[in-house]
C-alpha positions as CSV (number, residue, x, y, z in Angstrom):
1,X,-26.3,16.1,1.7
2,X,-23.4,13.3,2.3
3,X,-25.8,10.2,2.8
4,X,-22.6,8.2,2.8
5,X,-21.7,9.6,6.4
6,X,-24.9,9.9,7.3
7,X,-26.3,6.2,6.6
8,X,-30.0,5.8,7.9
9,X,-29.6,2.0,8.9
10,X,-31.8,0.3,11.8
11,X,-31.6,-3.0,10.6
12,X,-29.2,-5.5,12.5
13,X,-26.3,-6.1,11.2
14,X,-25.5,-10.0,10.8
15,X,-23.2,-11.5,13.2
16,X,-20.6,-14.3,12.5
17,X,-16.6,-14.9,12.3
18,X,-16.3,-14.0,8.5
19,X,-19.3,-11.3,9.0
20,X,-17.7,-9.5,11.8
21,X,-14.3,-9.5,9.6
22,X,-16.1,-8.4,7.1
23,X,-18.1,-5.3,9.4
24,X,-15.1,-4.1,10.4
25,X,-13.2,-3.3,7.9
26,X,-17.0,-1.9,6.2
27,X,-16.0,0.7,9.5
28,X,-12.6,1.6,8.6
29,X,-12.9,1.9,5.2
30,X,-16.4,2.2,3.9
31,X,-16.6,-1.1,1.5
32,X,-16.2,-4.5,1.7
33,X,-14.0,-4.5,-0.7
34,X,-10.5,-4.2,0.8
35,X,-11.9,-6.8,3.3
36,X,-12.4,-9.0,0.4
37,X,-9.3,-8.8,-1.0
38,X,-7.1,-8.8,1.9
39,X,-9.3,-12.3,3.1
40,X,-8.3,-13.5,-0.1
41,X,-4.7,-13.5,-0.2
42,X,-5.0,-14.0,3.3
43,X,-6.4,-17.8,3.1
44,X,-4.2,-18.3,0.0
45,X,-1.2,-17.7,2.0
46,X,-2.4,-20.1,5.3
47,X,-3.2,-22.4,2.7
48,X,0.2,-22.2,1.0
49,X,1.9,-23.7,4.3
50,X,-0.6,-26.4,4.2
51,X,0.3,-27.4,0.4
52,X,4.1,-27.0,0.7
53,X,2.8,-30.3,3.3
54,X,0.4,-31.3,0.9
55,X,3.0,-31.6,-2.0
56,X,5.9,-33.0,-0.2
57,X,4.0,-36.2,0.5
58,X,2.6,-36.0,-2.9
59,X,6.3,-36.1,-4.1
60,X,7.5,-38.6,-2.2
61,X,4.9,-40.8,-3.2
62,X,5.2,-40.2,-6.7
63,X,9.3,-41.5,-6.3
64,X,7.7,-44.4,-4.1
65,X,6.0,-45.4,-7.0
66,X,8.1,-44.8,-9.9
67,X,10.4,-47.6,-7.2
68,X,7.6,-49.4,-6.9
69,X,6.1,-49.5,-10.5
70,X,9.0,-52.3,-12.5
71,X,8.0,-54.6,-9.3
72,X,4.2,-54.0,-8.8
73,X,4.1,-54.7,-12.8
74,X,6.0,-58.1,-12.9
75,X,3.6,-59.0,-9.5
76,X,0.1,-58.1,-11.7
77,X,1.6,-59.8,-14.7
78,X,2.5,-62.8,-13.2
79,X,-0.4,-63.4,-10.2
80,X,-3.5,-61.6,-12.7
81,X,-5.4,-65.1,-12.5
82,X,-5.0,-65.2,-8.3
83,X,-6.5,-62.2,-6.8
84,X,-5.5,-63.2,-3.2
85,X,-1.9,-64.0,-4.3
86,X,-2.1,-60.0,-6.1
87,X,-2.9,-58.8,-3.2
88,X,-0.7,-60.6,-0.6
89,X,2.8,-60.0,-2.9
90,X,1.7,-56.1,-3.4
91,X,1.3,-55.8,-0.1
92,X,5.0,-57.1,0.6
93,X,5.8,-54.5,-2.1
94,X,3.7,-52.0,-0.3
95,X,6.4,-53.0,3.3
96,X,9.2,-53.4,1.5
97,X,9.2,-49.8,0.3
98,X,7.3,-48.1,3.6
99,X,4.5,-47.2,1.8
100,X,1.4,-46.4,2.7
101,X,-1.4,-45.6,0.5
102,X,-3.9,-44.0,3.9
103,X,-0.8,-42.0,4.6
104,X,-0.1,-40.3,1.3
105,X,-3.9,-39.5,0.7
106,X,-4.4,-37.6,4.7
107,X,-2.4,-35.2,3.3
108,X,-4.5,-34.3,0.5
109,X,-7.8,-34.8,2.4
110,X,-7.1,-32.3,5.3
111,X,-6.2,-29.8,2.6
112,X,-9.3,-30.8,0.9
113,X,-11.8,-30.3,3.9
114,X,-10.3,-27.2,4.6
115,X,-11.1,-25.5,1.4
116,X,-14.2,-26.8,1.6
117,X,-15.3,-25.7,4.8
118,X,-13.7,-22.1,4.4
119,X,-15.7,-22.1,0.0
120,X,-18.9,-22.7,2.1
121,X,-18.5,-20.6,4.8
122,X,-17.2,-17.8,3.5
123,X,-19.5,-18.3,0.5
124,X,-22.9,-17.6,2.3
125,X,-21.0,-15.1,4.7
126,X,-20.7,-12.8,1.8
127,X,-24.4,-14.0,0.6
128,X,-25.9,-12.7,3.6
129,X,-23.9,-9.9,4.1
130,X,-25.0,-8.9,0.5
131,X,-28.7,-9.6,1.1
132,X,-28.2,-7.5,3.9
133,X,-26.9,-4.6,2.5
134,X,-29.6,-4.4,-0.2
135,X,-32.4,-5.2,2.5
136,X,-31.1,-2.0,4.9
137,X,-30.6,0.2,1.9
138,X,-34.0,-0.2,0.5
139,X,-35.1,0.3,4.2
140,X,-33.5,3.2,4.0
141,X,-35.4,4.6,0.6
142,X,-38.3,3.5,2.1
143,X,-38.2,5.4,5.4
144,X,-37.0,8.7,3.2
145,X,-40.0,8.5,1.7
146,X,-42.2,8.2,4.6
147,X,-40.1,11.1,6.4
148,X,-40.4,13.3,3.1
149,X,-44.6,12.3,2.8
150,X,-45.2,13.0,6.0
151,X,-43.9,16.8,5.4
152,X,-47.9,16.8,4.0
153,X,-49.6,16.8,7.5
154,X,-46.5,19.4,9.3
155,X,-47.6,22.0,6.2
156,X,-51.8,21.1,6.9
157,X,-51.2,21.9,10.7
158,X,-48.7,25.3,10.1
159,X,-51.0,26.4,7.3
160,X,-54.1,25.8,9.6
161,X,-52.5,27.0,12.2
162,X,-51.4,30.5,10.2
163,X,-54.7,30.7,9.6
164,X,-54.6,31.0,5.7
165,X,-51.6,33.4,5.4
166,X,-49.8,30.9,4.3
167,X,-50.9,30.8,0.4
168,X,-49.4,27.5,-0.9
169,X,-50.1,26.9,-4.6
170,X,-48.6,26.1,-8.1
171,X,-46.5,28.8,-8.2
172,X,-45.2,28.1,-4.7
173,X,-41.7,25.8,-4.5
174,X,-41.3,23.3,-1.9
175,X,-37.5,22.0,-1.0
176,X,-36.9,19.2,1.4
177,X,-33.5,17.7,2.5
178,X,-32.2,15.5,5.3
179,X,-29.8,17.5,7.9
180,X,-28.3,16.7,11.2
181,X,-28.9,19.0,13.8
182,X,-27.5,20.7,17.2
183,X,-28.2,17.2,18.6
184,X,-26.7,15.4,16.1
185,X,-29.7,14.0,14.9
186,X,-31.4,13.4,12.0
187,X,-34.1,15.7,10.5
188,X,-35.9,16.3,7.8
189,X,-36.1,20.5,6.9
190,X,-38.8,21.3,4.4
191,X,-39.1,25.0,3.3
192,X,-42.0,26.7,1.4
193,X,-41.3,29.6,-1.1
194,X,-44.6,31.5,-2.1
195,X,-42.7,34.5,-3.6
196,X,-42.6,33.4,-7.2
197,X,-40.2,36.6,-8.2
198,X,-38.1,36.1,-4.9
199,X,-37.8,32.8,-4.4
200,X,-35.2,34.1,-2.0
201,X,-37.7,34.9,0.8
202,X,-38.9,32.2,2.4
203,X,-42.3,32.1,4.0
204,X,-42.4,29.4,6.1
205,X,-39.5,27.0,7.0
206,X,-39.8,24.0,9.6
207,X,-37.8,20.5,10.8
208,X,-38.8,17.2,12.9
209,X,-37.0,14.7,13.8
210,X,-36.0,11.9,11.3
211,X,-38.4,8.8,12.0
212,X,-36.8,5.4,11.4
213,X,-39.3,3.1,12.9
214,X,-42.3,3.1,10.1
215,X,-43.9,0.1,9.9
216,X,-44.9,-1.2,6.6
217,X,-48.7,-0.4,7.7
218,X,-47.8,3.4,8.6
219,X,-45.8,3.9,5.3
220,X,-48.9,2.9,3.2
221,X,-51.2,5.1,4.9
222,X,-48.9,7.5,4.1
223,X,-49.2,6.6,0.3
224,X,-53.0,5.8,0.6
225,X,-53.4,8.7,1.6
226,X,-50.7,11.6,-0.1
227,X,-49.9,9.3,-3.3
228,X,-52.5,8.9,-5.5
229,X,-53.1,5.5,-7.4
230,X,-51.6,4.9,-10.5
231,X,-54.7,2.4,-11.4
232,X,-57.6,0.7,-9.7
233,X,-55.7,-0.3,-6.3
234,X,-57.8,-2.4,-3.5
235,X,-56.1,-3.7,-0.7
236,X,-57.8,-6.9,-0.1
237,X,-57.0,-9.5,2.6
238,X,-56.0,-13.5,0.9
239,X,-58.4,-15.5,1.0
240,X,-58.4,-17.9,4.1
241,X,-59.2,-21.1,5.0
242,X,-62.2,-21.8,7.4
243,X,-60.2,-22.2,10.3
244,X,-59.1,-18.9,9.8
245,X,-62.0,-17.1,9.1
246,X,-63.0,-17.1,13.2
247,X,-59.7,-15.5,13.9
248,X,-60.3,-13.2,11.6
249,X,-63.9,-12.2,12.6
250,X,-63.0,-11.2,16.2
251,X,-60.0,-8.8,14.8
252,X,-61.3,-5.5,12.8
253,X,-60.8,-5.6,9.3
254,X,-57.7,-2.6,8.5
255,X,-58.9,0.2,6.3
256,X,-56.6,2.5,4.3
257,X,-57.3,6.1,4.9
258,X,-59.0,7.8,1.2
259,X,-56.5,9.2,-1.0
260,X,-56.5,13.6,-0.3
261,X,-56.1,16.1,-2.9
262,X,-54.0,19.1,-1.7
263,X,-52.3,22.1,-3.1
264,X,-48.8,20.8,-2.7
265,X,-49.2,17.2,-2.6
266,X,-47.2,17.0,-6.2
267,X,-44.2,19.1,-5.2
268,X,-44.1,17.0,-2.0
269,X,-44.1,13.5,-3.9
270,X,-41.2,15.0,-6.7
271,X,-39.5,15.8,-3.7
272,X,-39.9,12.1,-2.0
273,X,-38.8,10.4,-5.6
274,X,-35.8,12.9,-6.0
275,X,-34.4,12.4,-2.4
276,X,-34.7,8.1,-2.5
277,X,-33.4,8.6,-6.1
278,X,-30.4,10.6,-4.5
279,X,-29.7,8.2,-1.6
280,X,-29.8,5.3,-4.3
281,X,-26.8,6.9,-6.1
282,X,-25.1,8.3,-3.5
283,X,-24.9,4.6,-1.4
284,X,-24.6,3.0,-4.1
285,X,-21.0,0.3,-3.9
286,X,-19.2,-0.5,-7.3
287,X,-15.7,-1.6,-8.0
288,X,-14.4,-1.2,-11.5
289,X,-17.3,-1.9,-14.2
290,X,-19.5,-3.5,-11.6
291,X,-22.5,-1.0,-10.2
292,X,-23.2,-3.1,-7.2
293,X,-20.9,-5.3,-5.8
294,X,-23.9,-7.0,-3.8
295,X,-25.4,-8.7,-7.2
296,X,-23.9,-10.9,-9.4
297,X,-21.8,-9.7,-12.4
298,X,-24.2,-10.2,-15.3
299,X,-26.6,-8.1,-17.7
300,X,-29.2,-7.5,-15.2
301,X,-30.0,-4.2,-13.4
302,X,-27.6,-3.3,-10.8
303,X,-30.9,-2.4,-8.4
304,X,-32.4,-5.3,-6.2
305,X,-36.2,-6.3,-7.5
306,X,-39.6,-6.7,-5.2
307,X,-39.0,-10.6,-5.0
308,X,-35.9,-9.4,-3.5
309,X,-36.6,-6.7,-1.4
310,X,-39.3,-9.3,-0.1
311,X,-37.4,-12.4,0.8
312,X,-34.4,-10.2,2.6
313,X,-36.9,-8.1,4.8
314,X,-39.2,-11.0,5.9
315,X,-36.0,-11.9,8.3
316,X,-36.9,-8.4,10.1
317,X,-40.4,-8.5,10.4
318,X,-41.8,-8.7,13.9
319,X,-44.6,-11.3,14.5
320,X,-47.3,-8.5,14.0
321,X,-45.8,-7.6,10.6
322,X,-45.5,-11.1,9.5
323,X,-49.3,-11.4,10.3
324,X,-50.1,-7.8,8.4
325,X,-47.8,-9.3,5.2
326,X,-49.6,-12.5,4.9
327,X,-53.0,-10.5,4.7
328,X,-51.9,-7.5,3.0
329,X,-48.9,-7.6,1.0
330,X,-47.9,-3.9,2.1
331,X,-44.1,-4.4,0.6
332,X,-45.1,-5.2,-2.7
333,X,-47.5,-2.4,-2.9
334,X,-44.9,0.4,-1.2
335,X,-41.9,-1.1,-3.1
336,X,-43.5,-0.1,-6.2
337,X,-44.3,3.8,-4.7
338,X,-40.8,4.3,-3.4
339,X,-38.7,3.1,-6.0
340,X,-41.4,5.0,-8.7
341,X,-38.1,7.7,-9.4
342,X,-35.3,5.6,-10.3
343,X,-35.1,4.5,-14.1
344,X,-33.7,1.1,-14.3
345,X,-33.3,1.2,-17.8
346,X,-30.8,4.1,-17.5
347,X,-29.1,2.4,-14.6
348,X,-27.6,0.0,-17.6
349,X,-25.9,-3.2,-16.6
350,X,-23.8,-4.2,-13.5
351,X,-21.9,-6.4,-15.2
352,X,-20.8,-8.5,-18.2
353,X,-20.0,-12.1,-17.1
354,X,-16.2,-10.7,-16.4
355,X,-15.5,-12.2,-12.9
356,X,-16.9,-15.4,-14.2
357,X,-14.6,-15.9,-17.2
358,X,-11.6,-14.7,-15.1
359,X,-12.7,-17.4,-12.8
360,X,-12.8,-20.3,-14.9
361,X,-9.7,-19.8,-16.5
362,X,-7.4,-18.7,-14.0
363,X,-8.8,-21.6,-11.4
364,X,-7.5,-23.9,-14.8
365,X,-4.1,-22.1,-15.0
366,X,-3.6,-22.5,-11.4
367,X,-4.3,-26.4,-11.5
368,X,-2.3,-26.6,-14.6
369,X,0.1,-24.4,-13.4
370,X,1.1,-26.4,-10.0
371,X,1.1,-30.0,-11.9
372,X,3.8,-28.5,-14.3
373,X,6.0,-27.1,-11.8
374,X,5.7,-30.3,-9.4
375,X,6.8,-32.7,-12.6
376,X,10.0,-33.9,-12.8
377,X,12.0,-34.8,-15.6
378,X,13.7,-38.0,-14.3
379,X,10.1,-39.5,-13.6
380,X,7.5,-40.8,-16.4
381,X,4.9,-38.1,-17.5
382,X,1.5,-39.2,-15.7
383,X,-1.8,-38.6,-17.6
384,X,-4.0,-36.4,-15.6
385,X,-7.6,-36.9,-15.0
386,X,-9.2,-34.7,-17.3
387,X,-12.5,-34.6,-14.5
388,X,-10.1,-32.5,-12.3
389,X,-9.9,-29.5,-15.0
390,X,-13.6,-29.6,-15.7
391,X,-15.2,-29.6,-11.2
392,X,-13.2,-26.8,-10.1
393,X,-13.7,-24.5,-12.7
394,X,-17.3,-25.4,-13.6
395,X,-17.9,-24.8,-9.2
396,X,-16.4,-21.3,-9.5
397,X,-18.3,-20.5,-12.8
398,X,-21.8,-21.4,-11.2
399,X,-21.2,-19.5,-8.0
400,X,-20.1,-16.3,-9.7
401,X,-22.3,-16.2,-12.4
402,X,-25.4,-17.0,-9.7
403,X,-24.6,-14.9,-6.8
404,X,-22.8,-11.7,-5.0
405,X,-20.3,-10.2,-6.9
406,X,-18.3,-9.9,-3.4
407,X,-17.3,-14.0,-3.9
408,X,-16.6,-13.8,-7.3
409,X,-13.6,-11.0,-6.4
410,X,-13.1,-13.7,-3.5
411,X,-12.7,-16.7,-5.5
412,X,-10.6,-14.5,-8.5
413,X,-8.2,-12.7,-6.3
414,X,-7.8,-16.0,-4.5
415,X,-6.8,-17.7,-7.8
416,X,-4.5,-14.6,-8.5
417,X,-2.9,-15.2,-5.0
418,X,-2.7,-19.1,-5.5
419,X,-0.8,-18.9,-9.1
420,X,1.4,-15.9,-7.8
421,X,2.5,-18.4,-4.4
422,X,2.9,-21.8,-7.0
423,X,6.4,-21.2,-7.8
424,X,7.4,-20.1,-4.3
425,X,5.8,-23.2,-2.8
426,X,7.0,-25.6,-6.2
427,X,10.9,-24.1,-5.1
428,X,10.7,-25.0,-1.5
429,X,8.9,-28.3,-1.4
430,X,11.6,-29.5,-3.8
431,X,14.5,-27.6,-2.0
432,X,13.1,-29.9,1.1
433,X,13.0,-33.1,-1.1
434,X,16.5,-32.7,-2.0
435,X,17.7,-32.0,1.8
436,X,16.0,-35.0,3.2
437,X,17.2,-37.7,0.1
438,X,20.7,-36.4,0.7
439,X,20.5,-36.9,4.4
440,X,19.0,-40.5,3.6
441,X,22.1,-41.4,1.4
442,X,24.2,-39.9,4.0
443,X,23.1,-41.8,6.4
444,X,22.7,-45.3,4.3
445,X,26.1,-44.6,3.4
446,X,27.7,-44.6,7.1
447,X,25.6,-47.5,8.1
448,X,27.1,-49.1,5.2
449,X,30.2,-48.5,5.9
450,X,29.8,-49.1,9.2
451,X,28.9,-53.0,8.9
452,X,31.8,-53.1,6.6
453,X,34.5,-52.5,9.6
């Protein structure tokens, strides 16, 4: 069974500029991945147009000020004891040169905010589209395994209904998958095979309609009542405060239905483990060495946890399942049922800090990169604040090592895109410099002249 093609989700998509980008390329292509890249070098490009701006003013204020920098330095040495008189003949300096310190910082700000706005946006974009993701295909799992349990009461009413000619016991084999049908829905098809030397012949054979609106209340009746416990397990309301204890009287108290031994409840629980296992596999996202691109690339187990599972759900609960979760804690107690197949262990790792070192150092190259390229030789080398290479980095470090693996392949094809556009955008920005202080001398040249005659 392709599960790929044949994904189970009900939960709502989230909604949103970057989400919707994001959705539809999901559509076209089947991962987020492409969409991630190609938004990537995207932004890197816009953002190249800005800082071909952005380095042009930068430029011609650094020439402002290697003109300005003899002068300013005779003015400090000479007024250092009067403040006021500092300030009045650097400001003359400041006019006599057109210079103007707001101006060549607006630049550089704008460019600033933008990046900013687009980190954090994008950033919990791709945070919620993650969390949603792992929350729908858990949901998923989950309703598998209440489809696949629920097999139990179809065989009690055929076998009652056969009136006992239907023989189901440890030599019998049970086999359950999900197919779509004439009406291109959903079903589960469960088979029984009594015939232990001809397993070929099969003795009763059955479908329903997939069900996709469980509630977490359903689903552990289901497991109260086909799984058995693994240890002492009570379901016992939290304890409340007195004013809630009126409330609580006038509602009856929920009781789980008693756990029932049956010939094929075994073969029907394998069955329920083996089909969430195989969705979990099978819809499972990677790109390179990562296992899911929807947690962080580190040396934890690519599948989401309980703490997890809980937080992102919560967002879908209706009111009435809020209320049942408070009291009950149904999650918790089906998470550990549903998931009771898949080995983490042998799962391995999703990931090795890799997106997080690439990170760091190519966001350093890049700032290193486009401060080389925009020196020039003819102007004094300037000391650069060492606080610049240490923010930028240590940002993209903490955000890819703590969250979605989906920004970290943002922020590293972004810094891919960014040093592969430096040169292009170094060449042009001083290809423009040169133009417009040619056309100045040209022009200071025929005014000159021009007052000369």
């Amino acid at each position: 069974m392709d599960f790929v093609n044949t994904m189970l989700v009900t939960l709502p998509q989230p909604t949103g500029f970057w989400e919707s980008i994001l959705n539809a390329f999901k559509g076209i292509n089947g991962t987020y991945i492409l969409a991630v890249i190609f938004i990537a070098v995207l932004i890197r490009f816009v953002f190249a147009f800005v800082d071909i701006i952005n380095k042009k003013v930068s430029m011609k204020s650094n020439e402002i000020n290697a003109k300005m920098k003899p002068e300013l330095d005779a003015i400090k040495q000479k007024y250092q004891n009067d403040p006021n008189k500092l300030r009045q003949k650097t400001d003359e300096v400041y006019k006599k040169y057109q210079f103007n310190v707001m101006g060549s910082c607006f630049p550089m700000l704008i460019m600033l905010v933008l990046q900013t706005v687009v980190f954090l946006t994008l950033w919990n974009s791709l945070q919620t589209v993650s969390n949603y993701n792992i929350a729908s295909q858990y949901n998923d799992m989950k309703n598998i395994y209440a489809n696949v349990l629920y097999v139990n009461d179809k065989l009690d009413q055929a076998i009652s209904e056969s009136e006992g000619s239907i023989v189901v016991d440890e030599n019998s084999v049970i086999e359950i998958k999900i197919d779509v049908n004439e009406q291109n829905q959903k079903c589960i098809v469960y088979s029984v095979f009594t015939n232990s030397e001809n397993l070929n012949e099969a003795t009763l054979t059955d479908s329903f309609v997939f069900t996709t609106d469980w509630t977490n209340r359903d689903i552990f009746d289901l497991v109260s009542k086909y799984v058995p416990p693994a240890e002492e397990e009570e379901l016992e309301p939290e304890e409340k405060t007195e004013g809630d204890q009126g409330a609580e009287e006038e509602e009856n108290p929920y009781v789980a239905p008693a756990f029932e031994e049956s010939a094929f409840r075994d073969k029907i629980q394998a069955e329920a483990e083996r089909l969430v296992k195989e969705y979990y596999l099978n819809t499972q996202e990677g790109f390179l060495w990562i296992k899911n691109i929807y947690k962080p690339d580190a040396p934890q187990s690519p599948m989401f946890t309980e703490s997890e599972i809980k937080s992102y759900l919560s967002h879908y609960y209706t009111a009435e399942e809020s209320q049942d979760e408070s009291k009950y804690q149904f999650e918790g107690k089906i998470f550990n049922k549903v998931t009771a197949g898949i080995d983490r262990q042998a799962l391995g790792n999703n990931g090795y800090y890799i997106l997080t070192i690439l990170a760091v150092i190519f966001s350093l190259f890049s700032m290193w990169l486009s401060n080389f390229m925009m020196r020039r030789k003819d102007q004094p080398k300037q000391k650069q604040p060492i606080a610049m290479y240490i923010i930028m980095p240590l940002i993209f470090g903490l955000f890819t090592f703590m969250y979605t693996s989906l920004f970290a392949i943002y922020l590293v094809v972004g810094q891919l895109a960014s040093i592969a556009t430096t040169p292009l955008t170094t060449w042009i920005v001083k290809k423009w410099t040169t133009s417009s202080n040619n056309k100045k001398k040209e022009k200071d040249v025929v005014e000159v002249d021009y007052r000369r005659k």
